[in-house]
N, C-alpha and C positions, 0 to 999 in steps of 0.2 A: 114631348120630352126629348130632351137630348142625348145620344148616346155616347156615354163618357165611358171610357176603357178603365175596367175592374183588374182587380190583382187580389189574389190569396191575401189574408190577412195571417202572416204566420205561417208556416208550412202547417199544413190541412188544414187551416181556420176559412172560413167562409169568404165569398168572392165582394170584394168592399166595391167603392168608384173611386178612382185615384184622386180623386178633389172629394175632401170632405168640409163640411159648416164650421166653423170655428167660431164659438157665440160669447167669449170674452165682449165682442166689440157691443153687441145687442143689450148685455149686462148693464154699460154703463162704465166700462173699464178706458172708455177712451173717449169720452164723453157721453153726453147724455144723450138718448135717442128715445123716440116718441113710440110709449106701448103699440098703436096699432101700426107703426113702422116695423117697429122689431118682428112683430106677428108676420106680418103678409112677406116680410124678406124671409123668413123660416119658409115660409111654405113654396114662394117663389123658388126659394131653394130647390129641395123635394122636385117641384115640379122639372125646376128645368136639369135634374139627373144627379143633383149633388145630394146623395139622399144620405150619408153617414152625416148625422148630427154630434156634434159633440162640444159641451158642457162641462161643470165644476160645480160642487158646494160652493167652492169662494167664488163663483161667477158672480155674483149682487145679483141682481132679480131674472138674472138668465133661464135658472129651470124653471123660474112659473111662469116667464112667458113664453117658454118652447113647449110648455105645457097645454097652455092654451093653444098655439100653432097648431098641436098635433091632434085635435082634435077635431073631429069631419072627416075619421077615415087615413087621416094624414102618418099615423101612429104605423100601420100596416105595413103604408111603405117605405120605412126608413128604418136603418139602424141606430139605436141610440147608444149613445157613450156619454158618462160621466166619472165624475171621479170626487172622492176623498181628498178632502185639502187641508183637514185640519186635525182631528184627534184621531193616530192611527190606531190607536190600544184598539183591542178585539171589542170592549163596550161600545167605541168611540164609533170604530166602522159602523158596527151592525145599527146606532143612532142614527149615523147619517147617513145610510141607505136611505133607511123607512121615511126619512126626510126628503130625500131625492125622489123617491117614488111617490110620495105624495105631490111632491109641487110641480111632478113631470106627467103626474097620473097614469101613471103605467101600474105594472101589476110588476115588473119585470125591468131589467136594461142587458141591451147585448154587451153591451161592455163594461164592466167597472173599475178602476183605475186608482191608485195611489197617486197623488196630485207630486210626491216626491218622494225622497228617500229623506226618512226621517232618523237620526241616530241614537234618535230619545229614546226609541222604542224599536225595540229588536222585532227586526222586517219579516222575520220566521213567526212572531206570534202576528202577525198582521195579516198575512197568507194565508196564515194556517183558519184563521177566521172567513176569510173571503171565499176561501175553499168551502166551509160549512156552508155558507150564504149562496154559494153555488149551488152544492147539495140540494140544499131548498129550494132552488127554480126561483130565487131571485136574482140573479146572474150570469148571465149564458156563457160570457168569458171574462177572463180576467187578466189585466195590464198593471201594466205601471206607467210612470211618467219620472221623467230626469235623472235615470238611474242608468249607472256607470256600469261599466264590466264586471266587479267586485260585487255588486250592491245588485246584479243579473243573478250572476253566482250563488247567493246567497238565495235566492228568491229561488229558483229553478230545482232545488234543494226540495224546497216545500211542495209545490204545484207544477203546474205547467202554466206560461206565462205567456200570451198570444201578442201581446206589442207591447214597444215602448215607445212613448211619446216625447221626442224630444226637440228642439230648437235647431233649427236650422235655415242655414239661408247664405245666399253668396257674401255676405258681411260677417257671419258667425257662425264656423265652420268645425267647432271643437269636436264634433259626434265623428268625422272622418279618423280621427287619432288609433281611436281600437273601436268604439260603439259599436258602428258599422258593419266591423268583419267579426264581434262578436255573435250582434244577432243576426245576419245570414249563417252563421253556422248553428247555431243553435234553433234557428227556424223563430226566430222573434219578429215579426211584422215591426215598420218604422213608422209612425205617425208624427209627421211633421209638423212643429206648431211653427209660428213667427215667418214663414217663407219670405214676406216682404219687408222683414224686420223691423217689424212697428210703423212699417210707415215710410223707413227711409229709403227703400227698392220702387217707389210709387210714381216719384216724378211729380209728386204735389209739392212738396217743401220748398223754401229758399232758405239760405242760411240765418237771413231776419222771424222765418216762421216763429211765431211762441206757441205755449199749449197752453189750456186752460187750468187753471187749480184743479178740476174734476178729471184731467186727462191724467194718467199714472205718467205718460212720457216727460210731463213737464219738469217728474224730478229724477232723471234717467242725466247722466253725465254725454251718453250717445245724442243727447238731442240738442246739445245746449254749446255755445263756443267756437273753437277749433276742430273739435272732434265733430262735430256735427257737420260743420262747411264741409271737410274732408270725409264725410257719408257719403254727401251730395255731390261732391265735386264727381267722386269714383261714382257714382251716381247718372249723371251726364253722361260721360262716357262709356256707360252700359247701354244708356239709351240710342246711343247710335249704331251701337251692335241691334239692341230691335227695329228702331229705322229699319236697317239695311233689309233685315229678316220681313219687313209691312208685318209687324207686331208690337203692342207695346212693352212697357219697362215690365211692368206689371206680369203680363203672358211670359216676358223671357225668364224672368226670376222664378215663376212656377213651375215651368217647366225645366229650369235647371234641378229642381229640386228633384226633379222627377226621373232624372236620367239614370239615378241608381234605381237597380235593381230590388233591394232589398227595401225600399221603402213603397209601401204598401198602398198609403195615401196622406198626401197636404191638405195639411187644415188651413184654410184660408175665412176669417172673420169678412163679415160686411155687413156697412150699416144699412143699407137701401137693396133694394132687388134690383136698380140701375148698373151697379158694380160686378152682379154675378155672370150676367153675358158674356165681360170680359173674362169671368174668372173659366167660365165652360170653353172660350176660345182657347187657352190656355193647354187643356188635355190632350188636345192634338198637337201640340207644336213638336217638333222631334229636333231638334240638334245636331248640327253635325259635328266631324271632329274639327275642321277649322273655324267653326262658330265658338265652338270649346273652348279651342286653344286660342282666341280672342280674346274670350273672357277672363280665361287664367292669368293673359299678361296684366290685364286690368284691375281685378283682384291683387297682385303682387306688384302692385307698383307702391 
């Protein structure tokens, strides 16, 4: 196993590995991938130190086949995380726990998570549910995901809230505005979803790439045109900032994510176990400040 550097999840929440599973991609969210693929990349996971799992009700067939991964022992050494994507009323939660737990077969998840901020249904009786659900030893902590300083506020009210899960990456930068210095002061752990944002931080694309009907990117405005060439262009020229580094596109985007302190751990998806070596390369890469300030020009051009 590899040893990947851990960080508090949260001030006093438990010690994560700064690369966690991100299994949208396993689901079928970015096309389709072969049940006993998806399997053995879970557990390749695991083995090689990325051991925070994490998952969604809306993931398509993701928690029954992380379900099936974690079985042979596999379940022990990981932490699992999912989340609430769809009904957040207090019925809605508690239904789609007992759902996640059955298709994850767990008894339990160390994290449970609001897939958003919902304004249909006030975030105080959603908490105040999740909190019972804790009570009962079916969830050890409790997150959110894509929730703003205001919609923190309001939650932190209720409970206590160990991360937020939000979007980040050298292309989409919005969580730097207040997110950021919100939850380092309030002690909110940062779980980074999209680091290589979708795809276009990878150094696979060309401006001709298409996606397939099955792929969710093919109706993304970012994949498609002008706006896409100009992903890629700014794209290339990140890449020779890794050149320089003998690292790839891939390693430098992870690791940029990483440089802040306040984020706890990057989710990074992967269809194959061939993908995750590079992503373990990755947790070591350190940055310097003129590597930084490379990047920044590049970014602002």
């Amino acid at each position: 196993m590899s040893s990947i550097e851990h960080r508090r999840l949260g001030r006093g929440g438990p010690r994560v590995p700064v690369l966690g599973f991100g299994a949208w991609p396993i689901g079928g969210g970015l096309g389709a991938v072969d049940r006993g693929t998806a399997i053995a990349t879970v557990r390749a996971a695991i083995d090689s130190g990325i051991t925070l799992i994490d998952t969604a009700e809306g993931y398509r067939t993701s928690e029954a086949l992380i379900g099936e991964a974690l079985k042979g022992g596999y379940r022990e050494r990981c932490f699992v995380a999912t989340k609430a994507s769809f009904d957040f009323t207090p019925r809605g939660l508690r239904a789609a726990l007992e759902n996640s737990l059955r298709a994850l077969n767990v008894d339990f998840v160390d994290l449970y998570q609001l897939h958003n901020f919902d304004p249909g249904v006030p975030v105080e009786q959603s908490l105040a549910e999740l909190q019972k659900l804790k009570d009962e030893g079916k969830i050890r902590l409790i997150g959110v995901s894509n929730f703003l300083p205001d919609h923190l506020e309001r939650a932190l009210k209720v409970c206590a809230v160990s991360s937020n899960q939000v979007r980040y990456s050298m292309f989409f930068r919005e969580i730097e505005q207040a997110t950021v210095d919100f939850c380092e002061r309030h002690g909110i752990g940062i779980l980074v979803h999209s680091p290589l944002a979708k795809g276009l931080l990878t150094g696979r694309y060309t401006p001709e790439s298409r996606f397939p009907a099955d792929d969710e990117r093919a109706g993304f405005p970012d994949f498609t045109g002008p706006r896409f060439a100009r992903h890629l262009a700014r794209a290339g020229r990140l890449s020779q900032v890794a050149r320089d580094k003998g690292i790839s596109l891939v390693q430098l985007a992870i690791a940029w994510t990483l440089r802040l302190p306040a984020v706890s751990c990057t989710l990074v998806g992967a269809k194959n176990a061939h993908q995750l070596s590079e992503h373990v390369g990755a947790a070591a890469v350190r940055l310097t400040a003129p590597e930084l300030e490379r990047i920044e020009a590049i970014l602002r051009e």
